[in-house]
N, C-alpha and C positions, 0 to 999 in steps of 0.2 A: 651303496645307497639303500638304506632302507624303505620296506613296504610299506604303501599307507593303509591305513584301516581300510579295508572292505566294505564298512557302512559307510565310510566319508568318503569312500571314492563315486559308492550310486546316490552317497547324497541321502541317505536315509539314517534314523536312530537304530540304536542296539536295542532289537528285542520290536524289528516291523514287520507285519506278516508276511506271509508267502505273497500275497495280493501287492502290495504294498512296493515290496523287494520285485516283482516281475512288473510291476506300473515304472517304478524308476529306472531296470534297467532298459525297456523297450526308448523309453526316452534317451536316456545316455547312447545306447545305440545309433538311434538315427542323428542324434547331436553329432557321435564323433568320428563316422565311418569316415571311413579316408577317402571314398567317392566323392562326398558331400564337401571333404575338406584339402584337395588339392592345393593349394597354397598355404596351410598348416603341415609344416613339417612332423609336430610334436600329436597331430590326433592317430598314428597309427598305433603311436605307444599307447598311449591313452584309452583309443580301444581297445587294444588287448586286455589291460588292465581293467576294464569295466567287463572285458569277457571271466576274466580271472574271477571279479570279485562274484560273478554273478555263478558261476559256475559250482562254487561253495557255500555260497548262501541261497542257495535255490534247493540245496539238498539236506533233507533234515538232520540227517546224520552228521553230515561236513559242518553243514551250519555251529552242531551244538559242539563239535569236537573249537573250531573256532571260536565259538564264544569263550570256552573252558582255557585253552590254550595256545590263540591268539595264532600264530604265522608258524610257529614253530609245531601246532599238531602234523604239518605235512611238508615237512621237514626232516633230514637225519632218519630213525626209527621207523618215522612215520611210514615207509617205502616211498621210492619213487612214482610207484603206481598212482598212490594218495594224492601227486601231488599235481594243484590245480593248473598249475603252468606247462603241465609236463606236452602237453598236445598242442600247446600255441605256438606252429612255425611256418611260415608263407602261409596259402591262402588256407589252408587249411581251419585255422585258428576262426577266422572270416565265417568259412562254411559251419563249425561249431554250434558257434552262438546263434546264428542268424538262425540253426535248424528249430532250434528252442521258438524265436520269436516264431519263427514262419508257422508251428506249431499252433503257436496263442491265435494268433492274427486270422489265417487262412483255414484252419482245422475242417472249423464247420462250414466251409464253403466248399471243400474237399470230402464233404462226405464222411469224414470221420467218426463225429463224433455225433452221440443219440444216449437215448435211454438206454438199448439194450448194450452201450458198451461198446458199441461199433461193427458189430455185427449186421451183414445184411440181412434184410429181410428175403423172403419166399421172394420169388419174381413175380410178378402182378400180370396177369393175364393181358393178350393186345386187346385192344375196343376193336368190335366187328362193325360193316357197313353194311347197308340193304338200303337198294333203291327199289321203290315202288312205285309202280304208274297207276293211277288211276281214274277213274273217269270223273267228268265236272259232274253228272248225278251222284256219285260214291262221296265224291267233297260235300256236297250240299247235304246232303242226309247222315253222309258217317256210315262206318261198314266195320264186321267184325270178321277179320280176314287171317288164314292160317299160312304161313310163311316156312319153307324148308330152309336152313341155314346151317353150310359145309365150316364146321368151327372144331374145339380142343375141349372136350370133356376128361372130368377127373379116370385117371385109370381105376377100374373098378378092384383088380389085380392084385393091386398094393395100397390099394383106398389114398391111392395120387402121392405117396410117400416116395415112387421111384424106387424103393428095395423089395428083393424076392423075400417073401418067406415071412414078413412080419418085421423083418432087421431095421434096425435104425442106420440111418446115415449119423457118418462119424465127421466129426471138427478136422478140416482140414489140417494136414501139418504143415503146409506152406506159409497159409498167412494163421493159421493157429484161431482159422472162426473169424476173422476180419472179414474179407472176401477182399482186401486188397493188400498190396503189396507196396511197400518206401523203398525208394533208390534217393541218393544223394547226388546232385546234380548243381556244382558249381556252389552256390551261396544259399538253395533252395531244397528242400525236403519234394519228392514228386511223387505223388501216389497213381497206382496203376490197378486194374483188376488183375486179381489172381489168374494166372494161368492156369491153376489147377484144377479150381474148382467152379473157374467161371466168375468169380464174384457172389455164388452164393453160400459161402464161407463152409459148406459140410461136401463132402463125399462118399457115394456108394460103391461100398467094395463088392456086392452081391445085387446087381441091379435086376430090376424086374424084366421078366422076359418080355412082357406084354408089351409094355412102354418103351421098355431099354433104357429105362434109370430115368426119363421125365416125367412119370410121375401123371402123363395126360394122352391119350390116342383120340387120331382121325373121327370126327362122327358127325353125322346129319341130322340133324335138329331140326323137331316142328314147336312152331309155336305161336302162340292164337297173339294176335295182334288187334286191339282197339282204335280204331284210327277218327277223330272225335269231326263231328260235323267242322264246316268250314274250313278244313285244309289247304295250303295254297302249296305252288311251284316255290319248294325251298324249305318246307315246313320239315323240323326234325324233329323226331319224336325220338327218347332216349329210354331202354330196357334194363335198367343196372344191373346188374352179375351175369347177363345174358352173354356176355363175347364171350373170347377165348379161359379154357381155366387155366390159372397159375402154372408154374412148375414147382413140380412139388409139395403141393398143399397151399401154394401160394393164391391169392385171391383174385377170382375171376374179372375179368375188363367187362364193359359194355358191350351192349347195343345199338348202335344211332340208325334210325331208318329216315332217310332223307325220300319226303316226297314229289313226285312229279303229276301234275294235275294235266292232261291230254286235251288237244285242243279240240272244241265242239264245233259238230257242223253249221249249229243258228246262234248259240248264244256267244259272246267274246265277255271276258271277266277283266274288271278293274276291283282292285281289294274287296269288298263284298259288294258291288254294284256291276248290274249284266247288261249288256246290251244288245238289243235284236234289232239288226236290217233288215224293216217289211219293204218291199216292195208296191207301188200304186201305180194306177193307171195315171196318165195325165189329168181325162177325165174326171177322175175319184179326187186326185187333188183338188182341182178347181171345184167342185163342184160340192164336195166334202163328205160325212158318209161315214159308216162305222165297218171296220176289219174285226175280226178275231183274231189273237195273237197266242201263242204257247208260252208256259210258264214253266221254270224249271222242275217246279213238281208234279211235274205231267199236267197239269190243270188247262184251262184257257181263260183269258180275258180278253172282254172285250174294250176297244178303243174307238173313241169318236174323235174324227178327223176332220177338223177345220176347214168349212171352205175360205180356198185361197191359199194352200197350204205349200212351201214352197220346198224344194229337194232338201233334205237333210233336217229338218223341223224332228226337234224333237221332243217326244210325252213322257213323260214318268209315272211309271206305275211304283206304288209304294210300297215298301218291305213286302216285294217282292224277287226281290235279289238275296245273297249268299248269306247266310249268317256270320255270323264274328268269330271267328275263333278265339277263346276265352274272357273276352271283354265282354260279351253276348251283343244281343242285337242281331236287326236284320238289316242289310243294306237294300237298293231301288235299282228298280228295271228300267231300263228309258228304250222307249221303242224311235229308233230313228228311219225315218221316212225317205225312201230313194224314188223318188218319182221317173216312171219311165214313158220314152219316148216312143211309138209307135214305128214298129219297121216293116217291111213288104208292104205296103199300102195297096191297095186297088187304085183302081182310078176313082170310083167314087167315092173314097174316103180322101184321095188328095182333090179332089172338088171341094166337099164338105171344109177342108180344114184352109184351103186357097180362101173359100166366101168368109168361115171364120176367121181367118188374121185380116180379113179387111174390116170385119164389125169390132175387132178386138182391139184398136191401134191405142185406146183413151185406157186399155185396163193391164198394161204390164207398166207401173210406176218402174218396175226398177232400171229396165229394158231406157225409158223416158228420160229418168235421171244420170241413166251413164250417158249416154250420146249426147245430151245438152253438157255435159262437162268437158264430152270430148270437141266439141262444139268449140265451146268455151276457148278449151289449150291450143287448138289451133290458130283460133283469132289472136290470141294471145301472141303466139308465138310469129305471126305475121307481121304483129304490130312492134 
């Protein structure tokens, strides 16, 4: 039985690009695999035959030897090496083709393939962390704070190249500058990193003493840090090229300083608004009256206290609270009032306050309106 054309079997005209020829056969492909087509006896052939035709007409050379002399360039003369059927038997023929799509398909998901050809790059330095504590006055004003950080500076040595002497590192012969390696794995092409070189496609045959071939040593680092008014618990401030440096000339990581804001003994913070628990006499409530209170910025203000003033009432002082960090603005103080109870009494202060709660019965509404409600649920609930 004779061949059928190679362009009528992917279904393409004589004389379709490489694009064109790898679009139709990826299609044919998944038409005719014999997974997809378990009750089609006649797709295993067929796939072959679509592997066949693809296998020649995907190669410039084949291609143009085929157009010229049709079935018969790889044929006879031709050698059997030439010829395109000669590797399709059991699954083998399967894994062939499929390496080509898996190629197309997956490459650049595999890391393969880039400008520089598929070479990797330098290794990119790790990002460093720093936690910082500092106080709720440092958050409110801002502070310009010098920071030690144990990180990977370039080796001085070999100016971060990894080789003694000035030497270049050489292109691996493993993967030949890739920095990975292909194994054939059933129906699938599997990329791995090189074992040799690590994945960074070069090797040093004369590594630097200093480093020992990476190109970066041990060091402690000072470095002045800006830390901008209004910071809160979580704020990250980031240092770019500050972390770890590269291997081998490769580009340094960050900085992230994550901060933590310390809890204050008078003020308690909600996002730029503070609040202070004053303390009053009972007295001072009822009777009303002005305190002086403290301000974050060391200052004082003063506050006028309401007669009548009941536990927990509270005043707002304005943009006298934390600033914004980067939106600007200032946020509000609220001073909340804990009215306190008098303890160890004398006797004549519980005289004093026995003849008061009897002059007093007509002036606690609130005291008035619970007990009439409880009043109230009991009759209620009799009834």
């Amino acid at each position: 039985m004779s061949k059928r054309d190679y362009y009528e079997v992917l279904g393409v005209k004589k004389g379709a690009s490489a694009d064109e020829i790898k679009k139709a056969y990826r299609q044919k492909a998944k038409e005719l695999h014999p997974d997809r087509n378990a009750d089609n006896p006649d797709a295993e052939s067929r796939f072959k035959e679509a592997n066949e035709a693809y296998e020649v007409l995907k190669d410039a050379d084949k291609k143009a030897a085929y157009d010229r002399f049709g079935h018969a360039a790889f044929e006879g003369g031709m050698g059997a090496s030439a010829r395109p059927g000669s590797g399709f038997q059991g699954n083998g023929d399967f894994a062939s083709a499929f390496s080509d799509v898996f190629d197309d398909l997956f490459g650049d998901f595999m890391g393969r393939r880039g400008g520089d050809g598929g070479r990797t790059r330098a290794a990119r330095g790790a990002d460093l962390r720093y936690n910082m504590r500092v106080t709720l006055e440092e958050a409110f004003s801002g502070l310009q704070k010098t920071i030690n950080v144990p990180t990977s500076v370039p080796c001085e040595a070999c100016s971060g190249t990894g080789a003694e002497g000035g030497s270049e590192p050489q292109t691996c012969p493993t993967c030949s500058g890739m920095g990975k390696v292909r194994a054939q794995q059933g129906f699938f092409t599997v990329e791995r990193t090189c074992p040799t070189c690590s994945g960074m496609g070069q090797i040093i045959k004369n590594p630097c003493t200093g480093c020992h071939g990476q190109g970066r040593v041990e060091k402690q680092k000072s470095l002045s840090v800006n830390i901008p008014a209004g910071v809160e618990t979580g704020t990250r401030i980031r240092l770019a090229g500050e972390g770890e440096a590269g291997m081998r000339g490769g580009p340094p990581g960050d900085l992230y300083i994550f901060i933590e804001v310390a809890q204050h003994e008078i003020f308690e913070r909600e996002a730029t608004n503070l609040f202070c628990r004053v303390p009053v006499s009972m007295a001072s409530a009822a009777l009303g009256g002005d305190i002086e209170v403290p301000t974050i910025d060391g200052g004082r203000s003063r506050v006028k206290i309401p007669a009548g003033s009941q536990n927990g009432r509270q005043m707002r002082l304005r943009g006298k609270g934390m600033p914004a960090l980067q939106r600007g603005g200032v946020g509000d103080m609220f001073i909340e009032l804990a009215v306190e109870t008098p303890v160890n009494l004398t006797s004549r202060q519980k005289e004093l306050l026995q003849e008061f709660e009897k002059l007093s019965e007509e002036n606690n509404p609130q005291s008035s309106s619970f007990f009439r409600s409880v009043k109230n649920f009991w009759e209620a609930m009799k009834g």
